[in-house]
ROZALO-435431 format. One line per 10 residues: number of its first residue (from 1); their letters; for each residue x, y, z of C-alpha. Coordinates in nm, 3 decimals. Layout:
NUM> a> X Y Z | ...
This chain:
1> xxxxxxxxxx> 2.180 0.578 -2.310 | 2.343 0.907 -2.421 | 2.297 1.229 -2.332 | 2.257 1.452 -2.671 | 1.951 1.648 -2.624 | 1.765 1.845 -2.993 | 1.788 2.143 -2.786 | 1.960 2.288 -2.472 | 1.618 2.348 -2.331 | 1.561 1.989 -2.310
11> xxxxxxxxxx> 1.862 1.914 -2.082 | 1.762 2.227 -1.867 | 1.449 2.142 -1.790 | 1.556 1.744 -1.778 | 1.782 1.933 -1.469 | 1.479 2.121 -1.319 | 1.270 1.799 -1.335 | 1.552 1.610 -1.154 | 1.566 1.866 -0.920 | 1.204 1.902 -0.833
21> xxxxxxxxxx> 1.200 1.501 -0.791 | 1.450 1.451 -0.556 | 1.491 1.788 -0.366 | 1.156 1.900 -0.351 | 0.882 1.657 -0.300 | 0.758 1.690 -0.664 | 0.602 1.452 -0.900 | 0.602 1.499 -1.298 | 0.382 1.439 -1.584 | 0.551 1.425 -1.909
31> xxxxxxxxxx> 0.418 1.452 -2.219 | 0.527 1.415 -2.597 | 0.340 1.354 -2.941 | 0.602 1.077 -3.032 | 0.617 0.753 -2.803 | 0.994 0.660 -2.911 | 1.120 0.979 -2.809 | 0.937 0.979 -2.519 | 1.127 0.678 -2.437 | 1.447 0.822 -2.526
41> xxxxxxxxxx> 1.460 1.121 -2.307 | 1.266 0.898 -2.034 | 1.601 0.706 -1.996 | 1.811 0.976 -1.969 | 1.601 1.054 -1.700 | 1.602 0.786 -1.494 | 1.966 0.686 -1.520 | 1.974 1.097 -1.390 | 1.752 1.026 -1.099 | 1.988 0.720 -1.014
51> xxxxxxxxxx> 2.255 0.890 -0.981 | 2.090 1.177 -0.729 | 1.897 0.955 -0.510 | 2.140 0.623 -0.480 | 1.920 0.531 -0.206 | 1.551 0.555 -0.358 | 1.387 0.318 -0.587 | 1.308 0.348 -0.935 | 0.993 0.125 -0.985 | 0.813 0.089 -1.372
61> xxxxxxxxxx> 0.453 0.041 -1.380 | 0.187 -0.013 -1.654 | -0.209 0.116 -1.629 | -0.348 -0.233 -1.512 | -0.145 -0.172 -1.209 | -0.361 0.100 -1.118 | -0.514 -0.133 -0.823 | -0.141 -0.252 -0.680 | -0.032 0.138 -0.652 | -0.304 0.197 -0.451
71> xxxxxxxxxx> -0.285 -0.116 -0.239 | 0.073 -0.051 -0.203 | 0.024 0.305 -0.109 | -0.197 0.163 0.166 | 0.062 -0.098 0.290 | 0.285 0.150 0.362 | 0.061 0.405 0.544 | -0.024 0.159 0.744 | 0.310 0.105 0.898 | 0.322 0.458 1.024
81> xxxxxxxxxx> 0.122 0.730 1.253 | -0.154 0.926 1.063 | 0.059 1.262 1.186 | 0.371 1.091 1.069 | 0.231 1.075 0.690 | 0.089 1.417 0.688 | 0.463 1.542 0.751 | 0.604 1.667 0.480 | 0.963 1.585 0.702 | 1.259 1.593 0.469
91> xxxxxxxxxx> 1.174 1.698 0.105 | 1.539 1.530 0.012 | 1.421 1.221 0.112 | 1.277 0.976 -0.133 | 1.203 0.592 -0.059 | 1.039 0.518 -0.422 | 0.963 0.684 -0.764 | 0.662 0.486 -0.918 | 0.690 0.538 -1.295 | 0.367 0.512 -1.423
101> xxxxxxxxxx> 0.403 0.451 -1.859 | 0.120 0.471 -2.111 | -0.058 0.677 -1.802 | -0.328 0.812 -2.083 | -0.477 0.479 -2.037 | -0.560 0.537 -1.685 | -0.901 0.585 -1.560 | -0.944 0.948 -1.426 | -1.067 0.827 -1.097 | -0.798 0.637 -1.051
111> xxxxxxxxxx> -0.573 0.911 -1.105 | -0.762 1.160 -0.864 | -0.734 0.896 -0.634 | -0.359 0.833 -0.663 | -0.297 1.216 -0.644 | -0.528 1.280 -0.376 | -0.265 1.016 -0.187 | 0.069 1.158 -0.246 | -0.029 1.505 -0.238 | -0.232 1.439 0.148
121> xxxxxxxxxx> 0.074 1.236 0.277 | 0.385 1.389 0.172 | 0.574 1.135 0.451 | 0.506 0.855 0.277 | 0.830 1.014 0.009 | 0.640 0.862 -0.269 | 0.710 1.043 -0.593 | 0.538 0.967 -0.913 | 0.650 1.040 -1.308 | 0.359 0.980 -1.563
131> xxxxxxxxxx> 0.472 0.936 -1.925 | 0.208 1.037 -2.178 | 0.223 0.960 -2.545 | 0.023 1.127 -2.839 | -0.228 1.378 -2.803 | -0.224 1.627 -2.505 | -0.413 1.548 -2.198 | -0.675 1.705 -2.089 | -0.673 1.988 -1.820 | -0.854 1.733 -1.595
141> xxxxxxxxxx> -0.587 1.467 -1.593 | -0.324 1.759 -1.452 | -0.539 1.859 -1.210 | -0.625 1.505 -1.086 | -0.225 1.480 -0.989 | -0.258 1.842 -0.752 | -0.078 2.087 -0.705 | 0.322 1.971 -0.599 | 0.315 1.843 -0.992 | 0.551 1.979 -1.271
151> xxxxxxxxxx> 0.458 1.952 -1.593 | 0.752 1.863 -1.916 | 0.598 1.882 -2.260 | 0.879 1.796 -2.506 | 0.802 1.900 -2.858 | 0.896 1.750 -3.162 | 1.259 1.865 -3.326 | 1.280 2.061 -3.629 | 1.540 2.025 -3.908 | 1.822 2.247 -3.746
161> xxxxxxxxxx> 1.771 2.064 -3.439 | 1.806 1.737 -3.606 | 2.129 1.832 -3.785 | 2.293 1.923 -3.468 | 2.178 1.607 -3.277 | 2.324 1.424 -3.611 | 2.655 1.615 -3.562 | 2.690 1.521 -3.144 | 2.609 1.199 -3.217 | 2.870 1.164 -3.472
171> xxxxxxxxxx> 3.145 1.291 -3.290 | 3.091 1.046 -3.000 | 3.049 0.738 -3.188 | 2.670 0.652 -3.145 | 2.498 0.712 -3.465 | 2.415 0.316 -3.503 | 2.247 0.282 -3.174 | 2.038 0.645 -3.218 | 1.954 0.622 -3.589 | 1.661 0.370 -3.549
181> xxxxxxxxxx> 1.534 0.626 -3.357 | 1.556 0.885 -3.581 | 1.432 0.688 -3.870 | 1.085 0.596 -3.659 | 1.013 0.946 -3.557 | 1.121 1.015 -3.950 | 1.332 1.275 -3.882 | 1.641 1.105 -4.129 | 1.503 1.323 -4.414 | 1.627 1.630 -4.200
191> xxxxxxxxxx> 2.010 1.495 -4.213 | 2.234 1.610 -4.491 | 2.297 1.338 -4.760 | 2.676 1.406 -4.774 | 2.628 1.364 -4.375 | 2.465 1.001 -4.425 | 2.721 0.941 -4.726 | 3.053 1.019 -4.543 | 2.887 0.725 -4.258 | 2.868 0.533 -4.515
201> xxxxxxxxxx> 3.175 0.502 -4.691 | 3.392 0.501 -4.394 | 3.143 0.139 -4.326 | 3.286 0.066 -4.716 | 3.656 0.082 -4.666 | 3.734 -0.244 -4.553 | 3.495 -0.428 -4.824 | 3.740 -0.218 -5.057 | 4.082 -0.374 -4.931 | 3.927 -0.726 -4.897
211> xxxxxxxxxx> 3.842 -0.682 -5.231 | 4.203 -0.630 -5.330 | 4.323 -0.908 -5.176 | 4.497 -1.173 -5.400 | 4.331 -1.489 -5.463 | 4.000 -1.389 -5.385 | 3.697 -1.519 -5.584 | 3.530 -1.214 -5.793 | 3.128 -1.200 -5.682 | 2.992 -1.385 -5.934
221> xxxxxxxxxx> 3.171 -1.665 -5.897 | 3.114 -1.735 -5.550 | 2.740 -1.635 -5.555 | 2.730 -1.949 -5.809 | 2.957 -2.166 -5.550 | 2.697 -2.082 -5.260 | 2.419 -2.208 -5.488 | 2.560 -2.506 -5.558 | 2.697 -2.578 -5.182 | 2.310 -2.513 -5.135
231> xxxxxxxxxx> 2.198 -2.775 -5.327 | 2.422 -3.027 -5.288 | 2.313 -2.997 -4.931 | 1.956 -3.026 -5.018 | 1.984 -3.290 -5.207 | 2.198 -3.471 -4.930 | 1.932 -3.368 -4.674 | 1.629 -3.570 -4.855 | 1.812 -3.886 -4.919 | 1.893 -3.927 -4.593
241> xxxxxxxxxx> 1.527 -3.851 -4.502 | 1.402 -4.103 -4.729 | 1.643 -4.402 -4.572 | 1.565 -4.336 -4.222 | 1.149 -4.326 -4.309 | 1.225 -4.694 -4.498 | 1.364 -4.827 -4.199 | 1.120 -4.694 -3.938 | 0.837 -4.642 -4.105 | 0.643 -4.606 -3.761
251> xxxxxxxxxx> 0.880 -4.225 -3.697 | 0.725 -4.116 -3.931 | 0.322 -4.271 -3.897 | 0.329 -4.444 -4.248 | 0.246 -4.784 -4.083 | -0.068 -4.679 -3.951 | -0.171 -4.553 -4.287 | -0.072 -4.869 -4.418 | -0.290 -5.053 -4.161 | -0.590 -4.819 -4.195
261> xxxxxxxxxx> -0.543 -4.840 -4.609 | -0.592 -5.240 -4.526 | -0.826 -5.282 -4.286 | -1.070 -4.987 -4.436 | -1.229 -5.251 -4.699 | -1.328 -5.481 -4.430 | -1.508 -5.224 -4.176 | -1.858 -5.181 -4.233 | -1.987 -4.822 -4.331 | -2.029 -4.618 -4.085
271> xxxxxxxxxx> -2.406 -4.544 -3.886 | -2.544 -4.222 -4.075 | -2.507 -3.883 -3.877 | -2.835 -3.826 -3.766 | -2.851 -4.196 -3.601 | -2.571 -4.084 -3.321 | -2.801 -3.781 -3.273 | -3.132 -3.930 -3.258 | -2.992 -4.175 -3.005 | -2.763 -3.916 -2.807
281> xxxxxxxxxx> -2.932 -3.816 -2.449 | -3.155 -3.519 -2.480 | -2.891 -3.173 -2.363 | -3.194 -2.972 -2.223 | -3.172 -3.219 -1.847 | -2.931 -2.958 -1.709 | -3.095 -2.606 -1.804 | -3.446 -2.793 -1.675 | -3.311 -2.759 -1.296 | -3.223 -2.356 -1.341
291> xxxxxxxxxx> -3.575 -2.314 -1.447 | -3.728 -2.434 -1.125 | -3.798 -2.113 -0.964 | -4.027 -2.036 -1.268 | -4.174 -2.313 -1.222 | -4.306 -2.319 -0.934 | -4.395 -1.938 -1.001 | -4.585 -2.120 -1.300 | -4.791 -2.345 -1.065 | -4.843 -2.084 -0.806
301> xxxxxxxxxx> -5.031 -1.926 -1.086 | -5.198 -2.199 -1.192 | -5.354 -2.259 -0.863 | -5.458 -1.859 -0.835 | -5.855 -1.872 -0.839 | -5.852 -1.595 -1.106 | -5.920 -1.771 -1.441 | -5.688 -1.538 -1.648 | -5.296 -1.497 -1.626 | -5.133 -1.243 -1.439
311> xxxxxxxxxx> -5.052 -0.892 -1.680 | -4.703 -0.893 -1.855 | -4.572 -0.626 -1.648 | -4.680 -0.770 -1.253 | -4.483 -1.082 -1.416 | -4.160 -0.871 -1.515 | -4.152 -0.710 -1.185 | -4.117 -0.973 -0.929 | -3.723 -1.089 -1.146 | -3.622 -0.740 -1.138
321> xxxxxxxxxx> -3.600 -0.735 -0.820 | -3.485 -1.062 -0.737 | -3.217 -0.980 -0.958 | -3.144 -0.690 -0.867 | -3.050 -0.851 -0.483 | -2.876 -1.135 -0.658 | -2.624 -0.851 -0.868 | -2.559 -0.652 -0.553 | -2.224 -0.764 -0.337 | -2.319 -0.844 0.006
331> xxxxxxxxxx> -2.097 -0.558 0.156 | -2.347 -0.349 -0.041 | -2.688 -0.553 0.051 | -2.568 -0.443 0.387 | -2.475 -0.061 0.328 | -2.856 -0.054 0.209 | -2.997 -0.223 0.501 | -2.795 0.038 0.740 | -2.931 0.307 0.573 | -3.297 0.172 0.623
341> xxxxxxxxxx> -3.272 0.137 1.000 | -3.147 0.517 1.000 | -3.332 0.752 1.183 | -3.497 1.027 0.963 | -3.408 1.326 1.202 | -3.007 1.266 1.173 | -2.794 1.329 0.912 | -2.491 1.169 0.701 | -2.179 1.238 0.480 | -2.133 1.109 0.168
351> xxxxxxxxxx> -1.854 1.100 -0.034 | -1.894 1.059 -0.388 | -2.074 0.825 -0.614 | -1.968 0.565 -0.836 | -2.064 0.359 -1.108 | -1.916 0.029 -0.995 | -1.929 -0.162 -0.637 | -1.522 -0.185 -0.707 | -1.437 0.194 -0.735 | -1.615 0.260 -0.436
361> xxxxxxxxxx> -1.433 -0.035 -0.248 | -1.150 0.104 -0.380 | -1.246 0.479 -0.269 | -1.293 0.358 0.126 | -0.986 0.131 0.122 | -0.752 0.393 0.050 | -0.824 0.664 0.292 | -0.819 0.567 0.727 | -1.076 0.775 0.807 | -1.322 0.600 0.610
371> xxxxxxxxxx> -1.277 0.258 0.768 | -1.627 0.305 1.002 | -1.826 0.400 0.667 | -2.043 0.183 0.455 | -2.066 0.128 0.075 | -2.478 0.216 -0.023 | -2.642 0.162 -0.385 | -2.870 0.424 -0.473 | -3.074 0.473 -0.809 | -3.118 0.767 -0.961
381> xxxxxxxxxx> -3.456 0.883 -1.108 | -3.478 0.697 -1.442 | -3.212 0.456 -1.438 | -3.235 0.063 -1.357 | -2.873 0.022 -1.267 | -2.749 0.115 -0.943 | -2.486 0.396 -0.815 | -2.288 0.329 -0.510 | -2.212 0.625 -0.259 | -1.925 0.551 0.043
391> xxxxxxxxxx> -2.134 0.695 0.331 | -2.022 0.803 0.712 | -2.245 0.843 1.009 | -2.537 0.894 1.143 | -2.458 1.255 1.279 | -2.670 1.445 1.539 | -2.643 1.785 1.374 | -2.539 1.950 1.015 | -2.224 2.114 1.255 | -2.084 1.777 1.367
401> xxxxxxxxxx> -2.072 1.690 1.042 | -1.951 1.995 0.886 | -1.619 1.913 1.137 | -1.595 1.556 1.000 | -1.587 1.636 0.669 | -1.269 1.911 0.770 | -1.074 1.634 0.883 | -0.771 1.622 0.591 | -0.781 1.207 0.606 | -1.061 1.189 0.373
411> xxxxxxxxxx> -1.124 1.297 -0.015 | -1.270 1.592 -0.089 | -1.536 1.675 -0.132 | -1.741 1.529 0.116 | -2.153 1.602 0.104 | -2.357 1.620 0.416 | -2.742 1.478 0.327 | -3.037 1.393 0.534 | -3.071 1.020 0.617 | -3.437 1.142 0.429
421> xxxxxxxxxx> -3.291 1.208 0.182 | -3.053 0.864 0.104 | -3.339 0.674 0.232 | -3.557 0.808 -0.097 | -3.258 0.683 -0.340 | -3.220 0.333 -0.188 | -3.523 0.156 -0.433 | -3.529 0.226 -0.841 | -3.762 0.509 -0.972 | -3.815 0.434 -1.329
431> xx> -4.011 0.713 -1.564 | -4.357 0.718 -1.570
């Protein structure tokens, strides 16, 4: 890919970006409204970052990866010492550079997760470049990535720009490979016509000299030539398609219609529709055994000594809460029966809550000192659907786990509650 830049403020802070990437433990977000030249000065990029870190990797990811990065992440801090990946060590030193493209469509959590990583263990050498197209992210997305992140928001050229970028390119040869850029981020309209014109008749010169050639055919006579050529070969084409369907008429399936056309007098009509249905087996059999619970509910009822049914709302309850143990993942059936069996006069940590079982799985996995803690669903006041909380503990005292939660191996922040407290959030509480 070549390296004309609009502006000269592009390659500089292209430079700095390089810089801060392989010299300085930095990752990057870049952002621009227009995806293809996003892509364009993306490549220049990474063929720069190949040629100052020879020995890293460059390694292209898409959003649904979100769950590999983190696994991956984890693979590697497990080969080495907690103290070793808290080490910043050598800032020059760079194993891989995950590029993360179309990271808009990431989920925030996930990319407060993946931040929280790199920036926590700097001796993992991870660095990561997100590529944003269209509108500007929001202030949380930069913050999710921390602190050691720089920031390159390329803005769209104007017409001066464009003319000079038309000019560079010109000189060293590569105006066919850059103008279907230019033409999708429309920026053609900024190039002088005499500019475009003197491309194109330099393209016309040798059409002229063929043209003067002796013996050649003048246009219109070899358009009508072509034609011709073109049917003759059409013609040739179908005849030769016709003889080979006469003498294997089964290629091509016309004996079967010629059987079917002679044996279709002598079949009987067939049955009416509704005669294969009528006799067809009844499809309710199957559903019949799912419904067995209610029945037996039904009889149960039945047999009550109280001559009138049960209200409509006693009925609804008993499901809800069968289903409510039947949605829940085991691991988390058995966060909620640890936090029963807690003591009332101790207390706990928790560390954020989450709308899915799988973002809190997630949450634990990726951090050590969370391996000991449990994944609990709690309801909030007014809402049927569960919340899941990663909790750690019991502690003795508020102070011993105030020091836990210090401990730089686990997200931040971390919330100390009473076991009291969780206890109250383990059952729904729907409105009066």
């Amino acid at each position: 890919m070549s390296g004309i830049f609009f502006q000269p403020l592009d390659e500089l802070r292209m430079h700095a970006c390089v810089k801060g990437l392989s010299q300085e433990g930095m990752s990057l977000l870049v952002h621009c409204p227009q995806g293809a030249l996003l892509g364009y000065y993306a490549e220049i990029l990474m063929n720069s970052l190949r040629e100052a870190m020879p020995r890293g990797t460059l390694e292209s990811y898409f959003p649904t990866d979100a769950d590999f990065l983190i696994t991956s992440f984890n693979q590697m801090l497990a080969q080495m010492s907690v103290e070793d990946a808290m080490k910043p060590g050598d800032l020059g030193v760079v194993k891989k550079v995950w590029v993360v493209k179309d990271a808009h469509a990431l989920e925030l959590h996930e990319l407060q997760l993946l931040g929280q990583l790199v920036e926590q263990f700097p001796g993992s050498h991870i660095r990561v470049i997100l590529l944003i197209a269209g509108a500007q992210p929001d202030a949380a997305v930069v913050q999710a990535m921390g602190r050691r992140t720089m920031r390159w928001n390329i803005a769209l050229p104007n017409a001066a720009q464009t003319k000079s970028f038309w000019t560079q390119a010109q000189a060293q040869g590569k105006i066919d490979a850059l103008r279907p850029m230019l033409e999708q981020l429309k920026l053609m309209d900024h190039v002088p016509a005499a500019m475009q014109a003197s491309k194109a008749a330099k393209n016309a010169v040798p059409n002229k000299k063929s043209a003067a050639k002796p013996g050649a055919k003048s246009a219109p006579g070899a358009a009508k030539t072509k034609i011709m050529w073109g049917l003759g070969l059409l013609v040739l084409l179908l005849a030769c398609t016709a003889f080979v369907a006469w003498l294997q008429p089964a290629a091509f399936g016309l004996d079967a219609l010629l059987n079917e056309g002679k044996t279709s007098n002598s079949q009987p009509p067939p049955e009416p529709v509704s005669a294969a249905v009528d006799t067809a087996p009844a499809p309710a059999q199957a559903p019949a055994e799912l419904e067995k619970p209610d029945e037996v509910a039904q009889a149960k009822t039945e047999s009550a000594p109280s001559p009138s049914p049960a209200p409509a709302n006693t009925v609804v309850a008993k499901p809800t809460a069968a289903e409510d143990t039947v949605e829940l993942p085991e691991d988390a059936l058995a966060g909620r029966r640890w936090a029963e069996a807690l003591s009332i006069k101790k207390v706990v940590v928790l560390h954020g809550s989450y709308k899915t079982y799988a973002m809190a799985k997630q949450v634990k996995a990726a951090y050590p000192g969370m391996k000991a803690s449990h994944i609990v669903p709690i309801y909030k006041p007014g809402e049927p659907l569960a919340y899941f909380v990663v909790a750690t503990g019991p502690f003795a005292s508020i102070a011993e786990a105030d020091e836990f939660v210090q401990q730089s191996i686990l997200p931040s922040p971390g919330t100390v509650r009473s076991n009291r407290n969780l206890q109250s959030r383990l059952t729904p509480n729907p409105r009066p």
